[in-house]
Backbone as numpy.savetxt, mean C-alpha at the origin, in Angstrom:
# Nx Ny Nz CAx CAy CAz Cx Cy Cz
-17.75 -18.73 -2.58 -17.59 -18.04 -1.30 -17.98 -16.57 -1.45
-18.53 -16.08 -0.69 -19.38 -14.80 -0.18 -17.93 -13.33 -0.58
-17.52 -12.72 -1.94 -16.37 -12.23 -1.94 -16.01 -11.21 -0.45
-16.75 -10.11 -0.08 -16.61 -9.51 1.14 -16.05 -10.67 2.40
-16.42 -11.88 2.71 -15.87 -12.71 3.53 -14.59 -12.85 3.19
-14.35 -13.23 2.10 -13.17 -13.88 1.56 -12.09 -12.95 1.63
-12.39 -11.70 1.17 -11.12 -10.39 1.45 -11.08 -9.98 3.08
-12.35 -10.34 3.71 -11.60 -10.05 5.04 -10.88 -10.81 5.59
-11.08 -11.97 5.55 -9.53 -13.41 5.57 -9.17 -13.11 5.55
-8.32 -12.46 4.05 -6.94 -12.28 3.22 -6.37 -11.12 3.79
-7.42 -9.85 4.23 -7.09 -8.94 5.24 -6.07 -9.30 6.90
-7.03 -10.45 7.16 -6.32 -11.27 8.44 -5.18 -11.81 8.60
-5.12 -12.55 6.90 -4.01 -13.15 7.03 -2.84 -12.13 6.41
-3.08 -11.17 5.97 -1.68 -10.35 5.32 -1.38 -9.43 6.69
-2.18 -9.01 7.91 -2.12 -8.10 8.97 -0.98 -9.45 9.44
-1.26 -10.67 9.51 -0.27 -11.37 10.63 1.40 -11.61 9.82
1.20 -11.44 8.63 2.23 -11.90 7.92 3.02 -10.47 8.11
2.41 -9.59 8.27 3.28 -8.37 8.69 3.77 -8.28 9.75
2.98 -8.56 10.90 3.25 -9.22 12.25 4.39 -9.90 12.67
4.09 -11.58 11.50 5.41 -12.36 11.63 6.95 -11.52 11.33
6.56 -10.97 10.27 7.97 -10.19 9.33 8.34 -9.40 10.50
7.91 -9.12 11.15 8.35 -7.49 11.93 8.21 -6.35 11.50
7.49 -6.21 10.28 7.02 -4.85 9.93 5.87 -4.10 10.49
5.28 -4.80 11.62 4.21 -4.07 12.31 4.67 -4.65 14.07
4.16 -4.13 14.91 4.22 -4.41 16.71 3.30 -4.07 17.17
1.87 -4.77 17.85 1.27 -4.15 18.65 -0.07 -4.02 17.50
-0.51 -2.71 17.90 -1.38 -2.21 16.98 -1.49 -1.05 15.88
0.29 -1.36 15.85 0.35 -0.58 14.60 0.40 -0.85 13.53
0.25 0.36 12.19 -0.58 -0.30 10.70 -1.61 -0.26 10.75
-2.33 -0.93 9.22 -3.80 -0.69 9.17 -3.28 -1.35 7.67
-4.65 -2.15 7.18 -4.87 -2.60 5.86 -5.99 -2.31 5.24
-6.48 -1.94 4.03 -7.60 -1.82 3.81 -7.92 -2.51 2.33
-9.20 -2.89 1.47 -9.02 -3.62 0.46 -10.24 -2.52 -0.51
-10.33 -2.35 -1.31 -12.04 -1.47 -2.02 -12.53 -2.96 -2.76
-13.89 -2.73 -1.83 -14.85 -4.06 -2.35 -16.01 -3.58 -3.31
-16.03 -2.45 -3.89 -17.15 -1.61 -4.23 -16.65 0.12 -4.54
-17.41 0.50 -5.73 -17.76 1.86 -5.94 -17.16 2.41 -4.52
-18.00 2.23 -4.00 -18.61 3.12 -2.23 -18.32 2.30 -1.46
-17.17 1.57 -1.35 -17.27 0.14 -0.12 -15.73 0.06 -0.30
-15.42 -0.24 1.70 -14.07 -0.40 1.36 -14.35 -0.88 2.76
-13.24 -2.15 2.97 -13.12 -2.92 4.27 -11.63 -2.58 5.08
-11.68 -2.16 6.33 -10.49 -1.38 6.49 -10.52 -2.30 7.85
-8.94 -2.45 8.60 -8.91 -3.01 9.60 -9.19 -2.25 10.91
-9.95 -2.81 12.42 -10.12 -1.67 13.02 -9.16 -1.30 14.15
-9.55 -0.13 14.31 -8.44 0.74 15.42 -8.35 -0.40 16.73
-6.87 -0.16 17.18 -6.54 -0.26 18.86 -6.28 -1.87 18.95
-7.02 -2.76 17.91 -6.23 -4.02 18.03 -5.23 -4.43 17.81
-4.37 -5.22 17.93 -2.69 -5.96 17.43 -3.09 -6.66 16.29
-2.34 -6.73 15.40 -2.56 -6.88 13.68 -2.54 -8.89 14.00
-1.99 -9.20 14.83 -1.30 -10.79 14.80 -3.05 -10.89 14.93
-3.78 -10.39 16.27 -5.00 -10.84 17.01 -6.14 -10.85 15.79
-6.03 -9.87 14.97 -7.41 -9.45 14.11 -7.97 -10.49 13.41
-9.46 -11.07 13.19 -9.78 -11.85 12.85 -10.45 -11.16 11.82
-10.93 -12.26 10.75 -12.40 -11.67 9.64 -13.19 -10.51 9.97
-13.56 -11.32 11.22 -15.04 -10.58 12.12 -15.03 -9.47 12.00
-13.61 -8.80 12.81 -13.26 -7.55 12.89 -12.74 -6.68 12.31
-13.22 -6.91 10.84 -13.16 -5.88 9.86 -13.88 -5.00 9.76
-13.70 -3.33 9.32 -15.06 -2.46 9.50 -15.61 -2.24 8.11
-16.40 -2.11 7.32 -17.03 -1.31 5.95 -16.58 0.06 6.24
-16.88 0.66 5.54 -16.86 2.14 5.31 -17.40 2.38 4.15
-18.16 3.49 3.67 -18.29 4.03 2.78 -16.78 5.26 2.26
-17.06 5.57 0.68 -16.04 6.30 0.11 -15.66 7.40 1.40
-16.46 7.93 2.15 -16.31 9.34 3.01 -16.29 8.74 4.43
-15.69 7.53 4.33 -15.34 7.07 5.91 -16.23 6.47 7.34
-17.45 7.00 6.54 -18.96 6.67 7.60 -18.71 5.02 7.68
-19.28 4.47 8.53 -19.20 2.82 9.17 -20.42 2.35 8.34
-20.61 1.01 7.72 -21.63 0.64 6.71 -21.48 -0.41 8.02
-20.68 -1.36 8.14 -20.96 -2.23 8.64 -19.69 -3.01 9.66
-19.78 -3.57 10.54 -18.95 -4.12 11.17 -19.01 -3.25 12.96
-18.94 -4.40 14.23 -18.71 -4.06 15.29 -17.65 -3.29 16.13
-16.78 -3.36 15.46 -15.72 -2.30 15.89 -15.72 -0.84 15.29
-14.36 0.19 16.06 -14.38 0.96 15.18 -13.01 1.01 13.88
-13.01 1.93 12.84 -12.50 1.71 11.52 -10.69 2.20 11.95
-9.60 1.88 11.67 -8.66 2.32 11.85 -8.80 4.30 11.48
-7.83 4.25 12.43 -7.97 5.90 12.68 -7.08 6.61 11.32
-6.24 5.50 10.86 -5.62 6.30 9.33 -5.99 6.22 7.74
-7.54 5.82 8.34 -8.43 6.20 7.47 -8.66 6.84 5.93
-8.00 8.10 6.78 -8.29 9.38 5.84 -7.23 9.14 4.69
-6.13 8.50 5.01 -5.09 8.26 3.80 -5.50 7.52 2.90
-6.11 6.20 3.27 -6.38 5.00 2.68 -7.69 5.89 1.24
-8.78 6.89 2.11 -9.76 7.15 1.40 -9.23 7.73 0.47
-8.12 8.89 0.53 -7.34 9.83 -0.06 -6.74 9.26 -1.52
-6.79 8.02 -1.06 -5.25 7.31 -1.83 -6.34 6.50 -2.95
-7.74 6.61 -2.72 -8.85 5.46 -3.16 -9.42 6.18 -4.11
-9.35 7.52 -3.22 -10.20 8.73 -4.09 -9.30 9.33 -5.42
-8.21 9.24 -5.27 -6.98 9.72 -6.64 -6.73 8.57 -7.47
-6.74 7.61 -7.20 -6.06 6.02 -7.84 -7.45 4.93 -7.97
-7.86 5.42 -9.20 -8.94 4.34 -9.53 -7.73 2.87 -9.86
-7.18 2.95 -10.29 -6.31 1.26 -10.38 -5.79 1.03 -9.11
-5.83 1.58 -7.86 -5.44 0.57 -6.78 -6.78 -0.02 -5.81
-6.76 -1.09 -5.36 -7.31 -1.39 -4.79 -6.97 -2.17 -3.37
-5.95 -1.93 -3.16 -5.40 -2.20 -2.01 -4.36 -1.62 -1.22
-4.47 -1.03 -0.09 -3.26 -0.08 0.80 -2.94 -0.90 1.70
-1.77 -0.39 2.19 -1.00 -1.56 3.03 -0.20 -0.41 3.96
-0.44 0.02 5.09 0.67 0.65 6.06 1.25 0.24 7.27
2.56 0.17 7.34 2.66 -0.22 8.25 4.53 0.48 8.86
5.09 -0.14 9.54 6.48 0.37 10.22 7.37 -0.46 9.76
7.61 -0.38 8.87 8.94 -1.62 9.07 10.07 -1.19 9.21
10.96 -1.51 10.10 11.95 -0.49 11.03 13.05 0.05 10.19
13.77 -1.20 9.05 14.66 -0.39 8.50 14.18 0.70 7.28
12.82 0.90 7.22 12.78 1.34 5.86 12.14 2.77 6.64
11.68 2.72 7.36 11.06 3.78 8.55 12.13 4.32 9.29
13.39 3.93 9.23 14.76 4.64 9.74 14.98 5.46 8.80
14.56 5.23 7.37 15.48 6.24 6.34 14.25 7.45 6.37
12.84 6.51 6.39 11.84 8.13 6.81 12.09 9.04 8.00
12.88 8.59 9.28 13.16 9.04 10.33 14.44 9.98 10.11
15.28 9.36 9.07 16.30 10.38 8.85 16.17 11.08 8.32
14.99 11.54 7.67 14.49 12.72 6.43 14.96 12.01 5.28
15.03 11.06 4.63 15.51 10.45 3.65 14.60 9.55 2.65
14.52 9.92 1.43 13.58 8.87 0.80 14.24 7.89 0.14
13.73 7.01 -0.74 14.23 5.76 -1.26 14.50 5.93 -2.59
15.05 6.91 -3.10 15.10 7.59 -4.60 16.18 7.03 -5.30
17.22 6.81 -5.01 18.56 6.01 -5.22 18.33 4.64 -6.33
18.38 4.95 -7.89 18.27 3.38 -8.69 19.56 2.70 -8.38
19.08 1.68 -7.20 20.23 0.64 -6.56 19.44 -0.76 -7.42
18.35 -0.92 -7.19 18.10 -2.11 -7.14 16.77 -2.84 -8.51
16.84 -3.50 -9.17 16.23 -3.45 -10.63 14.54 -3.92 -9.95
14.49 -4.92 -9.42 13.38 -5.34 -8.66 12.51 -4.14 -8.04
13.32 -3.26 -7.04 12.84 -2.32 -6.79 12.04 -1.13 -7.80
12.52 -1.22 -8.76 12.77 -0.19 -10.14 11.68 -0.97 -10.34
11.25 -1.82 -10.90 10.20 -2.52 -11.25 8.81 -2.74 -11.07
9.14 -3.34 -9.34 7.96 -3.28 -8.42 6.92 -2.09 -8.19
8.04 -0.84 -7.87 7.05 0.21 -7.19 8.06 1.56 -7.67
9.05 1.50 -8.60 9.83 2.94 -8.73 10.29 3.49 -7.54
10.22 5.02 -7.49 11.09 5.23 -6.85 10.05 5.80 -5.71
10.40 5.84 -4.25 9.74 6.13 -3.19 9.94 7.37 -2.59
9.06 7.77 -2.60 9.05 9.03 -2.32 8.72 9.82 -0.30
9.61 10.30 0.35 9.01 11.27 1.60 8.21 11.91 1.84
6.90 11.42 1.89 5.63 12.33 2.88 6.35 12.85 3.90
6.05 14.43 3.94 6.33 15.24 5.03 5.69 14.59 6.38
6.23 14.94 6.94 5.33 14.57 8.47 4.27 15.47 8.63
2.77 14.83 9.10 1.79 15.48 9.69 1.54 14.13 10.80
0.36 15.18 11.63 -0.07 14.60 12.92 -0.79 12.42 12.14
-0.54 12.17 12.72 -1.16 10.54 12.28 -2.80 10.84 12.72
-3.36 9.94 12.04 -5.42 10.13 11.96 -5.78 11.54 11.81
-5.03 12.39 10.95 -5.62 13.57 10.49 -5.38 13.28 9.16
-6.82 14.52 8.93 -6.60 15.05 7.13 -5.38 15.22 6.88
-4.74 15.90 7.55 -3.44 16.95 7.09 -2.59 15.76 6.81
-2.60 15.09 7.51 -1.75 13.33 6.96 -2.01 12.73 5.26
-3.49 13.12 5.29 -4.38 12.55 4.05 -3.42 13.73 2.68
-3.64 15.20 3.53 -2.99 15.67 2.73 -1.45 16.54 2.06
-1.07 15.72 2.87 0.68 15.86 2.95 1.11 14.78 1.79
0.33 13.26 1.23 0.67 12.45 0.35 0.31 13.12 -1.42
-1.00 14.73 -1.10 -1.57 14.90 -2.54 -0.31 14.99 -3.43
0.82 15.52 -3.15 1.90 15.78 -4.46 2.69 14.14 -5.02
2.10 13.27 -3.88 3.17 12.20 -4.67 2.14 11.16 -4.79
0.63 11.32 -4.65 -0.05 9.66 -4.43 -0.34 9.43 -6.24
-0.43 10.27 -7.20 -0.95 10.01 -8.39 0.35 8.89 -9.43
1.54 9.28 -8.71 2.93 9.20 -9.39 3.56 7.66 -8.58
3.33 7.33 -7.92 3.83 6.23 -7.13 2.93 5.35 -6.47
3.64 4.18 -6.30 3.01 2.97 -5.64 3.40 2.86 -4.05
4.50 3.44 -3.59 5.41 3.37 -1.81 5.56 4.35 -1.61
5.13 4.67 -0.38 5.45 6.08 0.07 6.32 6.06 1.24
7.47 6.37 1.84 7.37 6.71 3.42 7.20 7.96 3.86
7.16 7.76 5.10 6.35 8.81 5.93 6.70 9.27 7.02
7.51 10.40 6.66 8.73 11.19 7.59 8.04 10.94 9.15
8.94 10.34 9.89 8.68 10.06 11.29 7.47 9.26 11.42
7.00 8.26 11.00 5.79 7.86 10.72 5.86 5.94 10.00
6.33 5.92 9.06 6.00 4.14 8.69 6.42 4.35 6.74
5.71 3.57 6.62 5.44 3.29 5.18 4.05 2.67 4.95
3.83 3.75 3.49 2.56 3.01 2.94 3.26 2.01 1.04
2.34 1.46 1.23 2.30 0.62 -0.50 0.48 0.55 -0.79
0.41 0.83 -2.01 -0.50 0.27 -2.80 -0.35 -0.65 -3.65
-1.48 -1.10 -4.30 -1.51 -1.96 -5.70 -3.00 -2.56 -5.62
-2.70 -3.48 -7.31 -4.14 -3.84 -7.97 -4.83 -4.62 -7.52
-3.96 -5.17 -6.34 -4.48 -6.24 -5.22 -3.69 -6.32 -3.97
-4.37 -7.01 -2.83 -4.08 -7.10 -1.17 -2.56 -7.78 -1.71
-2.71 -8.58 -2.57 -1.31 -9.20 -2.52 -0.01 -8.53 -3.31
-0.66 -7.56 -4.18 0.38 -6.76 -4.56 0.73 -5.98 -3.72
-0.18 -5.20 -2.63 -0.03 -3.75 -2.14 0.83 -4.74 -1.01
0.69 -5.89 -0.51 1.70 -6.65 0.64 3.38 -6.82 0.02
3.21 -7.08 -1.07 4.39 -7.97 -1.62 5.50 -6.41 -1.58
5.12 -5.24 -2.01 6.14 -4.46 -2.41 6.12 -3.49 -1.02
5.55 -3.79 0.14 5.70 -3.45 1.55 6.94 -4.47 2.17
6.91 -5.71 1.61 8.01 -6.54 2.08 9.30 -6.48 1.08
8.93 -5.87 0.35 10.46 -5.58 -0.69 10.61 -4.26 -0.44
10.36 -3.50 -0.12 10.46 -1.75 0.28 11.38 -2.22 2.02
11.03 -2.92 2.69 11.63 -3.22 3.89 13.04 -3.59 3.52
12.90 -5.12 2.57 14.28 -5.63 2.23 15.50 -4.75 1.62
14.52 -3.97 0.63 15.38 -2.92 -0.44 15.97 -2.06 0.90
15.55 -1.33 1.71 16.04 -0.48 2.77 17.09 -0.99 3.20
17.06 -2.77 4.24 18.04 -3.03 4.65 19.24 -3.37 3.56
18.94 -3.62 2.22 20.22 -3.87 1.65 21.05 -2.83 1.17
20.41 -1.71 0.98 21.16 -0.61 0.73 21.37 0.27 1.90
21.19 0.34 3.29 21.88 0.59 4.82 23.32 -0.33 4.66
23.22 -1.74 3.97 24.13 -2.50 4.38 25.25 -1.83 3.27
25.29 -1.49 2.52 26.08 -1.07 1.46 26.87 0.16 1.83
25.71 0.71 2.45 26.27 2.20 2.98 27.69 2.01 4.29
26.93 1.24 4.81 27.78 0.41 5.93 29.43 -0.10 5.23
29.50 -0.56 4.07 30.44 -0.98 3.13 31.29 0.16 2.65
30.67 1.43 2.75 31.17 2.44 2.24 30.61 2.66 0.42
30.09 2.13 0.26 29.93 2.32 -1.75 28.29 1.57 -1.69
27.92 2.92 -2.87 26.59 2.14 -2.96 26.49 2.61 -4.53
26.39 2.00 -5.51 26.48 1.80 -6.69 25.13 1.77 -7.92
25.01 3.23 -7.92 23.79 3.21 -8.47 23.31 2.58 -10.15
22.29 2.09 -10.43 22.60 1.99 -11.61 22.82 2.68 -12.66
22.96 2.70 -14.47 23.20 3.50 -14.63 22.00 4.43 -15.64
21.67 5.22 -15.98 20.60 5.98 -16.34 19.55 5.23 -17.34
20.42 4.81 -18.66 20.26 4.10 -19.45 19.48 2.77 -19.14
20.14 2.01 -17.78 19.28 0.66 -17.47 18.10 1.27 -16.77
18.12 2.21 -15.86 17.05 2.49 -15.34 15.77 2.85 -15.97
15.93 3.73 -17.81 15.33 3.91 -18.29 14.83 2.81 -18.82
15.01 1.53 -19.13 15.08 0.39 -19.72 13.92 -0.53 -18.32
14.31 -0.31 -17.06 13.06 -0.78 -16.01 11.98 -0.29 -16.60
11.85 1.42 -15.96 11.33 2.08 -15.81 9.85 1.72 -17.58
10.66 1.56 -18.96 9.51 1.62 -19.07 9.22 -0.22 -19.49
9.84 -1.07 -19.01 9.55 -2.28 -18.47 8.08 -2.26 -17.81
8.13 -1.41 -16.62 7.43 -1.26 -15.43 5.96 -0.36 -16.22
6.14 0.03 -17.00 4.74 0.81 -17.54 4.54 0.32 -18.50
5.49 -0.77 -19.32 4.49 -1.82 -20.44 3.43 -3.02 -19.44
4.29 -3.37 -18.36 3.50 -4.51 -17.33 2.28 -3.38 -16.62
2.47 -2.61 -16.50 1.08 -2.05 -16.30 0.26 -1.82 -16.89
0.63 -1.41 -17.94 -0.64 -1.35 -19.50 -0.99 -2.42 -19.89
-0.35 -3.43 -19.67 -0.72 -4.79 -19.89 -2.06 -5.25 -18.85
-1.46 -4.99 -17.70 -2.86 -5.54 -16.70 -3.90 -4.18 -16.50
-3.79 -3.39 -16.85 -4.72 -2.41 -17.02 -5.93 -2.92 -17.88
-5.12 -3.15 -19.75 -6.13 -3.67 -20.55 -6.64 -5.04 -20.27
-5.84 -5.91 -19.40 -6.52 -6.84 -19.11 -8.19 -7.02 -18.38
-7.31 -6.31 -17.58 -8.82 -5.35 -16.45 -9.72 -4.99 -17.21
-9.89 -4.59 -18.26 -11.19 -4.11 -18.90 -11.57 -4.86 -19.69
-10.26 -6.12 -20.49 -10.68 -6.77 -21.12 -11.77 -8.14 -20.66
-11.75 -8.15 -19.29 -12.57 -9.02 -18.31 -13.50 -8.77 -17.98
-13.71 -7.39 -17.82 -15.10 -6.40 -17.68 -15.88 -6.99 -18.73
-17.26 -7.23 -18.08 -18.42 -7.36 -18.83 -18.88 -6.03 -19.12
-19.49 -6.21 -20.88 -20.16 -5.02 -21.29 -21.44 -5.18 -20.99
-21.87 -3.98 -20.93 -23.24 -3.78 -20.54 -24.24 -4.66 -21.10
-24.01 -4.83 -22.14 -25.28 -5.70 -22.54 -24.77 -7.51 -22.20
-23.48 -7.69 -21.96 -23.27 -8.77 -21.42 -23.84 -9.46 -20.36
-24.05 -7.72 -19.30 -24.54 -8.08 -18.02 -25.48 -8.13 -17.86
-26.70 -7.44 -18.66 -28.01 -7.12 -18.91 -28.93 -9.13 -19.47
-27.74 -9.72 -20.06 -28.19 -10.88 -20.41 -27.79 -12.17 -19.39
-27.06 -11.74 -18.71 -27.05 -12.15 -17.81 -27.56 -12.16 -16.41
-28.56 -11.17 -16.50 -29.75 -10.85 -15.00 -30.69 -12.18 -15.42
């Protein structure tokens, strides 16, 4: 199968699964995947995430220009490029609203609290983008102090973003960044929220950066060398 076809599917189908969840309404969010150096397939502006098909995926080049596709490119763009242009290991952004985790960005509050080991694992600790205007630079560059250091961001008055090494990673820890929110609201609600304790966290934490060095060297260990590829033309 044609790979550019195939990620705009997977584009389709992770926009509705956000849809189903309730982490998106309408036409809010945006997904994007890097298919290339200079190539990145982003979902386009003003449609409802449930409706979006293959078709209506846009190209872009690294600097946002339209390569290919009939619509136009989601208007939060500039983050996705931002986030593409600092993080050669991600290849997939994921933004969207998901209400309880976008309540604690609404309260000025980030997700910093080691409550939860999964969480600790998945994506560390989440950090508050200041608020800027949405489809501006200044959005793109309100994330420069935290995009090199983290995988989840939220986004004071605004949503949540996730990355990762794939569409299905950068989805999976957008739906555990939602869950993690509501279970620790519910705790709060309980009166006690019980952090872990330094020691285990340090014990995730470098859990979480041996499993990345692991698929890092994998990643290159799959890479064809040059003369691999050269014998293979």
């Amino acid at each position: 199968m044609n790979r550019p076809l195939a990620v705009r599917r997977q584009i389709a189908e992770v926009c509705k699964r956000l849809y189903e969840r309730g982490l998106i309404a309408g036409p809010d969010g945006n997904v994007s995947v890097r298919i290339g150096p200079d190539r990145i397939l982003v979902t386009p502006s003003g449609l409802s995430k449930v409706d979006v098909t293959a078709e209506d995926m846009v190209e872009v080049d690294a600097r946002g220009a339209p390569r290919r596709g009939r619509r136009r490119a989601s208007s939060e763009i500039a983050v996705h490029l931002r986030i593409y242009e600092r993080r050669a290991d991600v290849a997939a952004v994921v933004h969207a609203h998901p209400p309880t985790a976008t309540g604690f960005a609404v309260a000025g509050e980030a997700l910093t609290t080691p409550v939860l080991p999964e969480v600790i694992f998945q994506m560390g600790r989440v950090p508050l983008v200041p608020y800027a205007l949405p489809g501006t630079e200044r959005l793109a560059d309100a994330f420069e102090p935290f995009v090199r250091e983290h995988d989840a961001f939220l986004m004071a008055n605004h949503g949540a973003v996730t990355v990762g090494r794939t569409l299905l990673e950068a989805h999976q820890r957008m739906e555990s960044l939602e869950h993690a929110a509501r279970i620790l609201l519910v705790a709060r609600m309980l009166g006690r929220v019980n952090a872990l304790a330094p020691e285990e966290v340090e014990l995730l934490n470098a859990a979480r950066e041996q499993a990345r060095r692991v698929a890092h060297e994998g990643a290159h260990s799959r890479r064809p060398t040059t003369d691999a590829r050269r014998r293979s033309r």
